[in-house]
N, C-alpha and C positions, 0 to 999 in steps of 0.2 A: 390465577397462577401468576408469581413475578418473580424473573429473572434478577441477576445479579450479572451486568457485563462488568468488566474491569479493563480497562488498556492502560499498560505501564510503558510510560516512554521515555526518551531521553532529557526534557522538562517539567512533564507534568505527566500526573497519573488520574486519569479521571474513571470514574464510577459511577455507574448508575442501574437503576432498578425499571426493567422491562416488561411489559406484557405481553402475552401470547402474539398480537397483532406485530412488535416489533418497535412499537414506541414508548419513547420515556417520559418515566413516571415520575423521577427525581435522577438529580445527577448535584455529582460534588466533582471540584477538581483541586488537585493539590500540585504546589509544587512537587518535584522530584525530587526525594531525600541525597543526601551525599552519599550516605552509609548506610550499612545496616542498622546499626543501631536506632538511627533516627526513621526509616524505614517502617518500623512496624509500627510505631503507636501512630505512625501520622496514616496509616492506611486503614486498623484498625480504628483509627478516628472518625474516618470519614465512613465506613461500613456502618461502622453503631448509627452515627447521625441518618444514615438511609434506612436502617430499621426501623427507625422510629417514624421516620417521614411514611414509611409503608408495609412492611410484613417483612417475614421471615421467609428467601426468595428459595423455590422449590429445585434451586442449580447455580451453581457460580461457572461462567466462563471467563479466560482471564487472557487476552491477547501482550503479548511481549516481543520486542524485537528480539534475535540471532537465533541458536538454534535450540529448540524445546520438543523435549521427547513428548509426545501426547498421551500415551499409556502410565508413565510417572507425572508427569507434568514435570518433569525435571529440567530445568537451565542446563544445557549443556555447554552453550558456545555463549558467550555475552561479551564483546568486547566497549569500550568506552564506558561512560560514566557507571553505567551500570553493573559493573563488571563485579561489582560483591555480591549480586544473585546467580554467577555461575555455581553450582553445585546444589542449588537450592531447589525445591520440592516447592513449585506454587502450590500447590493446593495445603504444604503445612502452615503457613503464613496469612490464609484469609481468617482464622478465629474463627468460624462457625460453626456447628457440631457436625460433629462424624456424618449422621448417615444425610448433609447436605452434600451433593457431589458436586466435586470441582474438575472442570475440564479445562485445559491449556494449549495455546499454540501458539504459532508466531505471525505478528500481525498482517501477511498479505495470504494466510492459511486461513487467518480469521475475515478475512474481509469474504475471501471466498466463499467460506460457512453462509454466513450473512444471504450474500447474494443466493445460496443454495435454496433458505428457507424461507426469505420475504424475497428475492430481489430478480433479477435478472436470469438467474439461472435452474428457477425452479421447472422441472419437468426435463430437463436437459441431464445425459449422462456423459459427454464430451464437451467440457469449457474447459477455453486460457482466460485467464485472469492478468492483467498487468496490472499493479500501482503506480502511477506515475507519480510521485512529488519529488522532495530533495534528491532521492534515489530512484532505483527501478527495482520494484518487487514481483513479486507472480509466484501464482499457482495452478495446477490441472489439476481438472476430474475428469478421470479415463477410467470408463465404464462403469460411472456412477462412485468412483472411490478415487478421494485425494491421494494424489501418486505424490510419495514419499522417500521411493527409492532405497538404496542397500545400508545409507547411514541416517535418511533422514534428512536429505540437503536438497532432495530434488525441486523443483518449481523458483530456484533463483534466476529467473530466466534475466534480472538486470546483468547477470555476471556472464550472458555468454558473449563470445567474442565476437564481434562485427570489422575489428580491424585488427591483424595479427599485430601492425607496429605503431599502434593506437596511441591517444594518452594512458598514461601510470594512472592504475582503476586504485581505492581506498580497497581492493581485496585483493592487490597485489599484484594483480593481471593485467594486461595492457590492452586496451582497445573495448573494452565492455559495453556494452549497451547503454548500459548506462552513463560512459564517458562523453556518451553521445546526444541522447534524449534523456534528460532529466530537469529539472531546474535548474540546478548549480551548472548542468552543462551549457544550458541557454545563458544563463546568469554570467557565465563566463565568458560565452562570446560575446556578449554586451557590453561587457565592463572594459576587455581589453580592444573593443573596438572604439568605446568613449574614451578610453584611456590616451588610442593614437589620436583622438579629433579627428574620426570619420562625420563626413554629414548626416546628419539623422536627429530626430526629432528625440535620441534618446540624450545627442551630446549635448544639445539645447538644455535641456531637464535635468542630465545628472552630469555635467562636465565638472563639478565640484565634488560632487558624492557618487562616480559611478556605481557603488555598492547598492545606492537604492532602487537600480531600474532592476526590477525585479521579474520575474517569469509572466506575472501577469500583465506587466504595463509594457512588455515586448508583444504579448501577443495583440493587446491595444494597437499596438501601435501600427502593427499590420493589418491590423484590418481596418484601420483606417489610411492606407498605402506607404508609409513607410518603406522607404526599398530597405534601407540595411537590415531592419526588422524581419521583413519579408521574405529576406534572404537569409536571415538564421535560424527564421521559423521553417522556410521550406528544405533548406539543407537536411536540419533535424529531422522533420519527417517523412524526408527520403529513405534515411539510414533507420528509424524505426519499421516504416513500411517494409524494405527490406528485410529486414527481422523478421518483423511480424509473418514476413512470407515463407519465409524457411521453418518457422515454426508450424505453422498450417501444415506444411508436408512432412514432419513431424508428428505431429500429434491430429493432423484429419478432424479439427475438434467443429461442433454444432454452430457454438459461438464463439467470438472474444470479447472479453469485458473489460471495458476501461475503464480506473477508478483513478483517486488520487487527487491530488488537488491542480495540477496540470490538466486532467480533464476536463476542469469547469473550463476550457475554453471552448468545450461545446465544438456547434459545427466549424466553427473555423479549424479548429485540427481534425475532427471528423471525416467531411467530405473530402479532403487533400487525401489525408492518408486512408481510408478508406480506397479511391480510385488506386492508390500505391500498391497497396497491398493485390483487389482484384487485378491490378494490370500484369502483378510477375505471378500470381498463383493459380490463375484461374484457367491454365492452358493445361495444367496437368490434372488439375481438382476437377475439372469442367462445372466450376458452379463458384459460386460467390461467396464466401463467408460473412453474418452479418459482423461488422463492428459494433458492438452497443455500449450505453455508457452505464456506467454501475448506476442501479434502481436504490439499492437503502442510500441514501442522502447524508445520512449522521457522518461527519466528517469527525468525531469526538472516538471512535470506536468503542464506544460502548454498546452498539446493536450488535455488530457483529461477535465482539466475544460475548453479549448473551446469548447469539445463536448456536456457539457451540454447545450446549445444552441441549440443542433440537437436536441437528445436522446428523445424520447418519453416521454410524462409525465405520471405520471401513474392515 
């Protein structure tokens, strides 16, 4: 049996044909059309070339960023480039016959999927999920069923507030999580700290181009002692720790899963914010919650939306 994952994003839309175990078999990626009009042939483009590369797949899952109903698979909410698949019906758009099903959600719903059915979260009926990369995404499963809430918006967990007179959030809100802990957040402190000519191994590197010290070569840069680094790294995962703790008491969950591409820094944000989190929650919890970091690896999302195919519906 082979899947069909799909993730559509804000550059590029990649595709690829899965097997049971979770890996791929082929993958195509295409730039991100402007329009619709250019939209369909270039996706049904890349579908046909995967048929032929392997089989007729026995399910399409289809990850997309903002808000996607999962019973229609409908766009609801899309703003930015993509904003001419608001109204639209993923599942009429892949060309494949009727009795293939297609399932749809939005990409930190699909990541969760993923981890449900190869990853991290298999056997567990209470995980939080964070994505950490440009943004902050997340989702729960409470008691065994992705909590979706009264519209459908629930598991934004980058959008709750951690500073009521925060910086101005891209969802309009001030103080987000995400204003906080994300890459553009780190990226931010970085750049206007090279910008003033503070000492640090980053103004050395990028006092021409601060826009290149990017998330990763910050967290480099601390662990190899870097103070200013150091100290934008540990500020950050104060204020997630924090979070992350009031969530626990929230939602009581088994694990948390860390994904995203801000993850790959591994135990250096691990162990920090790990101790952050046990030292404000564990007085109430009386127990520790593990920190893990997401098991599927495909950083392309095409595992995860072909696990929506598997993953239990709720």
């Amino acid at each position: 049996m082979v899947l069909l994952g799909i993730d559509i994003g804000g550059a590029q839309i990649k595709a690829g044909m899965v097997d049971e175990e979770g890996a791929i078999l082929a993958s195509r990626t295409i730039d991100t059309p402007a329009d619709m009009e250019s939209f369909l042939p270039s996706l049904h483009g890349a579908i046909r070339w995967l048929l032929e590369a392997t089989a007729l797949p026995a399910g399409v899952g289809v990850g997309c960023k903002g808000i996607i109903n999962p019973d229609s698979t409908m766009v609801e909410i899309l703003p930015g480039m993509l904003h001419y698949l608001e109204g639209q019906r993923l599942s009429d758009l892949i060309g494949l016959p009727l009795d293939v099903p297609v399932f749809a959600d939005n990409d930190a719903r699909v990541a969760m999927a993923g981890e449900m059915v190869w990853g991290a979260a298999r056997g567990h009926e209470d995980v939080l999920m964070l994505t950490l990369g440009m943004g902050v995404g997340g989702a729960v499963l409470a008691h065994g069923h992705v909590l979706r809430g009264h519209t459908g918006v629930a598991g934004h967990l980058g959008h709750m507030t951690i500073d009521a007179d925060g910086p101005l959030c891209a969802c309009g809100n001030r103080g987000c999580l995400e204003t906080a802990f994300s890459a553009r957040a780190l990226e931010g402190e970085a750049w206007a700290a090279v910008h003033r000519g503070c000492a640090s191994t980053l103004t050395r590197l990028f006092r021409e181009q601060p826009q290149l010290a990017t998330c990763r070569t910050i967290f480099q840069a601390a662990s190899e002692g870097d103070e200013l680094s150091r100290a934008i790294v540990s500020q950050a995962i104060h204020k997630l720790g924090a979070a992350i703790a009031g969530l626990l008491h929230v939602f009581d969950p088994e694990i948390v899963i860390l994904g995203g591409h801000v993850a790959d820094a591994g135990e250096d944000l691990l162990v920090p914010l790990q101790e952050e989190v046990w030292s404000r929650s564990r007085g109430l919890l009386g127990r520790e919650v593990p920190l893990v970091e997401q098991q599927v690896a495909d950083k392309s999302g095409i595992v995860g939306a072909a696990s929506l195919v598997m993953a239990p519906r709720a």
